[in-house]
DSSP file (Angstrom, degrees, kcal/mol; ACC not computed):
  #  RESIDUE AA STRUCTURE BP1 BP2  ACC     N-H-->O    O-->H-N    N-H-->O    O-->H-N    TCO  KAPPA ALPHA  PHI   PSI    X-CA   Y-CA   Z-CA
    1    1 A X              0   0    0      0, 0.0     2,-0.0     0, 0.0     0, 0.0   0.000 360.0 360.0 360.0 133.2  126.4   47.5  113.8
    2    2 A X        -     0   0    0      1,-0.1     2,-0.1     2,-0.1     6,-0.0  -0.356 360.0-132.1 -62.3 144.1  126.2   44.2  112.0
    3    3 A X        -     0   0    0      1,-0.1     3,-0.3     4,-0.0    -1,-0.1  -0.301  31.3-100.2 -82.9-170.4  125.8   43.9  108.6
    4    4 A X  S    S+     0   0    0      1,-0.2    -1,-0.1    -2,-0.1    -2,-0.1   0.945 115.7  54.8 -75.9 -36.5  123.3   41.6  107.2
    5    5 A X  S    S+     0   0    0      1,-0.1     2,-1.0     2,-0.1    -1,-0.2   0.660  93.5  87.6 -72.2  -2.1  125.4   38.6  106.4
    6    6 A X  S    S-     0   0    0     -3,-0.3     2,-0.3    24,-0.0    -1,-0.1  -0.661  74.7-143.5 -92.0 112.8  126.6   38.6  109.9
    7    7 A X        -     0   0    0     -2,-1.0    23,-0.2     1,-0.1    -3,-0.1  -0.387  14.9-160.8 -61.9 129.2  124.5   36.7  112.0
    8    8 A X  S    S+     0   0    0     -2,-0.3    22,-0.7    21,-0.1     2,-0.2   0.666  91.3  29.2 -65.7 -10.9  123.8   37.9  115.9
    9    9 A X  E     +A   29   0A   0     20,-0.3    20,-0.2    53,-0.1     2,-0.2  -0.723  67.0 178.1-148.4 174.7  122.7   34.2  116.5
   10   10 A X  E     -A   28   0A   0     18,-0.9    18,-1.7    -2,-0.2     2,-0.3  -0.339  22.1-138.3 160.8 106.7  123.7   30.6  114.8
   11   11 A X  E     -AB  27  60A   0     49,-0.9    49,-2.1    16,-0.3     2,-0.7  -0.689  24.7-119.5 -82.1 118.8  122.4   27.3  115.7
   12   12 A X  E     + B   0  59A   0     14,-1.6    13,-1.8    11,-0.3    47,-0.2  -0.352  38.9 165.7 -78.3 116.2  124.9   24.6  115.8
   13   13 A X  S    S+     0   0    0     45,-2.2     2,-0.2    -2,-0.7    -1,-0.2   0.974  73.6  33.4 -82.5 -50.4  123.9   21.4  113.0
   14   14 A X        -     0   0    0     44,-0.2    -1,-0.2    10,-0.1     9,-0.1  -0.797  51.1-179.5-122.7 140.8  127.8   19.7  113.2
   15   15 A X    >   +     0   0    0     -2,-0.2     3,-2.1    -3,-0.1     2,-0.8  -0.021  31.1 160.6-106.6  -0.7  130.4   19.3  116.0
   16   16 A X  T 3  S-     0   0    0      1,-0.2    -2,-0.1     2,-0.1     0, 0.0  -0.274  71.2  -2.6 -81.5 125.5  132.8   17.6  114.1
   17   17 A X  T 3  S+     0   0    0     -2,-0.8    -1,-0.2     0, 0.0     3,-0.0   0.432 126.0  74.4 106.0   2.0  136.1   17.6  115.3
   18   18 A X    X>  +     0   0    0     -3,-2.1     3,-0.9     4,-0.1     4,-0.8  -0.134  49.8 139.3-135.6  35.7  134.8   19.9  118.4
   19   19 A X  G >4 S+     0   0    0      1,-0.2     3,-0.9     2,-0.2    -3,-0.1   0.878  83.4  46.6 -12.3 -71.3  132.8   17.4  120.7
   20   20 A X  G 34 S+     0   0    0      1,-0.2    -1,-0.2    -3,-0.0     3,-0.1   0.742 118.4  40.0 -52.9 -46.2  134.2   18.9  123.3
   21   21 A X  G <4 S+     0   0    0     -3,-0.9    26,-2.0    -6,-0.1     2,-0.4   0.304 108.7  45.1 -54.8 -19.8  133.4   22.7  122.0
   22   22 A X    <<  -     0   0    0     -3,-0.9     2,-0.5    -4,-0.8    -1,-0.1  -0.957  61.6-140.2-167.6 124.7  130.0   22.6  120.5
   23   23 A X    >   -     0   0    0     -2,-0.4     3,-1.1    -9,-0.1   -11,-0.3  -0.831  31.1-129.6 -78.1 111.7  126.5   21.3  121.1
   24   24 A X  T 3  S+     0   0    0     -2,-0.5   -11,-0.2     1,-0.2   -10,-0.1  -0.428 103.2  21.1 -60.2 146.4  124.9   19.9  117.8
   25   25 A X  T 3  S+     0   0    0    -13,-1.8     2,-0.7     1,-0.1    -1,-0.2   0.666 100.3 123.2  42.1  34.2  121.4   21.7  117.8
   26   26 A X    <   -     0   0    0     -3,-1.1   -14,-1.6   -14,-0.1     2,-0.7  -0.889  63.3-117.8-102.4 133.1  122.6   25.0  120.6
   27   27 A X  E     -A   11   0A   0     -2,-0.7   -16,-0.3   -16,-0.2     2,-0.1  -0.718  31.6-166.5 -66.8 112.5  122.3   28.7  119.8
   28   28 A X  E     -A   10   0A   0    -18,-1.7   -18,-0.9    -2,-0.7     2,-0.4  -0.543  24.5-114.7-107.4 147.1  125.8   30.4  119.8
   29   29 A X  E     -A    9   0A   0     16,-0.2    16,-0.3   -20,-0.2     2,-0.3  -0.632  32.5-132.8 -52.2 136.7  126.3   34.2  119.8
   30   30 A X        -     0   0    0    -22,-0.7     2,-0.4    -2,-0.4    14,-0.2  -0.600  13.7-154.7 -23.3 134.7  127.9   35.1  116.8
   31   31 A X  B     -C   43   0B   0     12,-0.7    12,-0.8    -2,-0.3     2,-0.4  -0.869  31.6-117.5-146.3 131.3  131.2   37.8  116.8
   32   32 A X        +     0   0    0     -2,-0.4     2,-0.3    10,-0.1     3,-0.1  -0.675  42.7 168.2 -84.7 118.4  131.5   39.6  113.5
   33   33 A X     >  -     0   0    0     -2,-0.4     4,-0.6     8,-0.1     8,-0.1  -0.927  14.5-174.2-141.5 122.8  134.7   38.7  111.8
   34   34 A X  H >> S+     0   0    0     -2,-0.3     4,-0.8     1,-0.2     3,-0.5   0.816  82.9  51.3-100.6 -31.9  134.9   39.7  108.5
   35   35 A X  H 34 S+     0   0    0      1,-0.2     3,-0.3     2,-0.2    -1,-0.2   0.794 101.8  57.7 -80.9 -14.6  137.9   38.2  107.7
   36   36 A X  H >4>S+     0   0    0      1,-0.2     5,-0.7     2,-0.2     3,-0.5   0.594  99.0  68.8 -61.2 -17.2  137.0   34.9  109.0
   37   37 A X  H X<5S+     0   0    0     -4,-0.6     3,-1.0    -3,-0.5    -1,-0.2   0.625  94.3  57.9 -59.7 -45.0  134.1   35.3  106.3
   38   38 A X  T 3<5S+     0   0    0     -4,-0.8    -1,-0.2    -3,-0.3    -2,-0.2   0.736 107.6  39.1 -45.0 -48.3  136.5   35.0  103.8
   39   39 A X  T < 5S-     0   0    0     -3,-0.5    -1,-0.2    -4,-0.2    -2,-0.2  -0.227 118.9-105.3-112.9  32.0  137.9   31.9  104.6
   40   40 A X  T < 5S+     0   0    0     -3,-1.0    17,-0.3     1,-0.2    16,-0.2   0.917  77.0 138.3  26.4  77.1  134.3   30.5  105.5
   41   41 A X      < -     0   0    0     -5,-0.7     2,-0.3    14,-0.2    14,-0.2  -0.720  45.2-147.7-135.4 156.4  135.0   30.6  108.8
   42   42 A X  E     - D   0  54B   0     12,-2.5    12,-3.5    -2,-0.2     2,-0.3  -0.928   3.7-151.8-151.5 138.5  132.6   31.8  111.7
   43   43 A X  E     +CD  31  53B   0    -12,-0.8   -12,-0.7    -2,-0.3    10,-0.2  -0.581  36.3 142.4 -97.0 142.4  133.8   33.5  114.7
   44   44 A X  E     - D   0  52B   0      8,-0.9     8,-1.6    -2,-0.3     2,-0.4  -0.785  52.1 -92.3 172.3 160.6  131.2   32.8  117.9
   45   45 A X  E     - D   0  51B   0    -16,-0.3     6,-0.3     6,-0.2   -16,-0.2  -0.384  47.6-161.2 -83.0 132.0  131.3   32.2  121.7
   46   46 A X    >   -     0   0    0      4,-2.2     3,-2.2    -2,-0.4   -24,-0.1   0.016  41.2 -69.8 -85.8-166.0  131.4   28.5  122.7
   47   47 A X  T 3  S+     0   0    0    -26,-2.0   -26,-0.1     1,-0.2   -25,-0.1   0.994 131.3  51.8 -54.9 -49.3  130.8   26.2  125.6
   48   48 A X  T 3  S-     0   0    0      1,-0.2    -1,-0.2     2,-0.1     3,-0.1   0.565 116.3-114.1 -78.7  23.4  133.9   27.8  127.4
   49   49 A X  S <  S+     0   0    0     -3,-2.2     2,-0.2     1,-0.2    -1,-0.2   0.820  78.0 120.1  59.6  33.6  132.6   31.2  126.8
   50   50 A X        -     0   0    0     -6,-0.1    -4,-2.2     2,-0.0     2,-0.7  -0.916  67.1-113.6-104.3 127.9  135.3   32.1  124.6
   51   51 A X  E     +D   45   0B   0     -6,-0.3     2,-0.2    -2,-0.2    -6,-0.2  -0.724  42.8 155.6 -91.4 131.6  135.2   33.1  121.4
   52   52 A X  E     -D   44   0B   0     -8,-1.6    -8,-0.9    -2,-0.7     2,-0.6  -0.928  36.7-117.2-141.5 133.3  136.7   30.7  118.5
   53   53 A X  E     +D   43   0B   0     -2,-0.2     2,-0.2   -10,-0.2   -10,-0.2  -0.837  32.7 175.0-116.3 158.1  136.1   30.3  114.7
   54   54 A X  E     -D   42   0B   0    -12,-3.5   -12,-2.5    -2,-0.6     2,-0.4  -0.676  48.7 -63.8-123.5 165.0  134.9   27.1  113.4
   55   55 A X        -     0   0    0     -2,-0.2   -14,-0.2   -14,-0.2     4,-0.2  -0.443  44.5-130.0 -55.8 108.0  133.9   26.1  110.0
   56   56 A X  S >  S+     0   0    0     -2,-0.4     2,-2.9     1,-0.3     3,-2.7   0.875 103.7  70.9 -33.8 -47.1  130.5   28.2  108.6
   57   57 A X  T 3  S+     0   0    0    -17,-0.3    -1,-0.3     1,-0.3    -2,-0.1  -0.353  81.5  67.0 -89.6  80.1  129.0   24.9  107.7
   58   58 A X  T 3  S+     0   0    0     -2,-2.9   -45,-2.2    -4,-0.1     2,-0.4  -0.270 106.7  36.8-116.1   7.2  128.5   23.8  111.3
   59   59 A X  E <   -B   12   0A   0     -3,-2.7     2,-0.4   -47,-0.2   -47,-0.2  -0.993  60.7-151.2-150.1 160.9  125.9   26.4  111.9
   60   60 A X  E     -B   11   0A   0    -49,-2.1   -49,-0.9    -2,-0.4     2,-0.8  -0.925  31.6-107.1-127.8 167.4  123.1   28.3  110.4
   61   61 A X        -     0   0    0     -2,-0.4     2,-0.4   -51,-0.2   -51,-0.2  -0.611  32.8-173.5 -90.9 137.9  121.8   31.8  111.3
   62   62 A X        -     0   0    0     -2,-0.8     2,-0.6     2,-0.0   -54,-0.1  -0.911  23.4-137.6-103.0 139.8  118.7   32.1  113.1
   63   63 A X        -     0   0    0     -2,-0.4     2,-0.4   -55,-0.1   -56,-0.0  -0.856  28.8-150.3-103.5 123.8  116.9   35.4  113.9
   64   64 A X        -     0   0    0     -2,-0.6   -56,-0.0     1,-0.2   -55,-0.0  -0.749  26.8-102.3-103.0 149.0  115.6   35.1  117.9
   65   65 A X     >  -     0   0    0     -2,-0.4     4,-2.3     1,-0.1     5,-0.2  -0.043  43.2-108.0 -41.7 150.0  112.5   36.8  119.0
   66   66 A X  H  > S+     0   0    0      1,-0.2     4,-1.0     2,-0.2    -1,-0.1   0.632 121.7  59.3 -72.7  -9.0  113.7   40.2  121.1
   67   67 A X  H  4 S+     0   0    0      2,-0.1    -1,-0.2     3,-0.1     5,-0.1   0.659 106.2  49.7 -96.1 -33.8  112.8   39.1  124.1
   68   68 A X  H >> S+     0   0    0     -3,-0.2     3,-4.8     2,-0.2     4,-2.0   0.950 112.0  46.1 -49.3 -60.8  115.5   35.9  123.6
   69   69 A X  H >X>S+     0   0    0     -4,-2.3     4,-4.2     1,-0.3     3,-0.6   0.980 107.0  56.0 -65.5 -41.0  118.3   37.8  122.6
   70   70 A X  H 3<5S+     0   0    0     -4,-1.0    -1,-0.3    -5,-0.2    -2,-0.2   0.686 112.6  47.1 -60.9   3.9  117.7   40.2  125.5
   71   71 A X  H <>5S+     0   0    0     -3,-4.8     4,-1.7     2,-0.2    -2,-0.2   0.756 107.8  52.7-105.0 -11.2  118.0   36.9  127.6
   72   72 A X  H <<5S+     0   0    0     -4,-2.0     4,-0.4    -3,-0.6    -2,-0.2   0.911 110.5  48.0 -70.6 -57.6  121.0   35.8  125.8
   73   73 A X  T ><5S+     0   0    0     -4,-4.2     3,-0.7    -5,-0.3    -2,-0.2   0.828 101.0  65.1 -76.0 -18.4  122.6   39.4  126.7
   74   74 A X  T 34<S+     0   0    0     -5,-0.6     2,-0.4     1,-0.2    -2,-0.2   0.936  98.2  59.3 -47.8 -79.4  121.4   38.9  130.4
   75   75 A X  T 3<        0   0    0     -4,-1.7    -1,-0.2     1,-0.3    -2,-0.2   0.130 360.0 360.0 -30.8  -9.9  124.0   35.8  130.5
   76   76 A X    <         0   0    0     -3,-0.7    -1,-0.3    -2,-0.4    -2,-0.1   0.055 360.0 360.0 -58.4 360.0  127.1   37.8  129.7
């Protein structure tokens, strides 16, 4: 179970220096990494459907309605 400062969900604001990696304004999954937390880092699955951490301030957390996330877990 997450804790509360890990987000399930995280809308990307900045791409810099990961054009290629990240959609400015997209909703990423989130992966709980506690030590990446540390080093204000955030773990979460990108365009190649890999998971990678990037710098925390490129995203913020959003909380998605339950019927979103269950469409988000559809996509898996």
């Amino acid at each position: 179970m997450q804790s509360a400062k890990e987000p399930r969900f995280v809308i990307c604001i900045s791409n810099r220096d990961y054009p290629a990696s990240l959609e400015v304004r997209k909703i990423y999954r989130a992966v709980p990494d506690p030590n990446a937390a540390k080093h204000q880092m955030i773990r979460v699955i990108d365009e190649s459907n890999e998971d990678y951490l990037y710098p925390l301030s490129y995203f913020v957390p959003v909380e998605l309605p339950k019927a979103a996330e269950e469409a988000f877990s559809i996509a898996d």
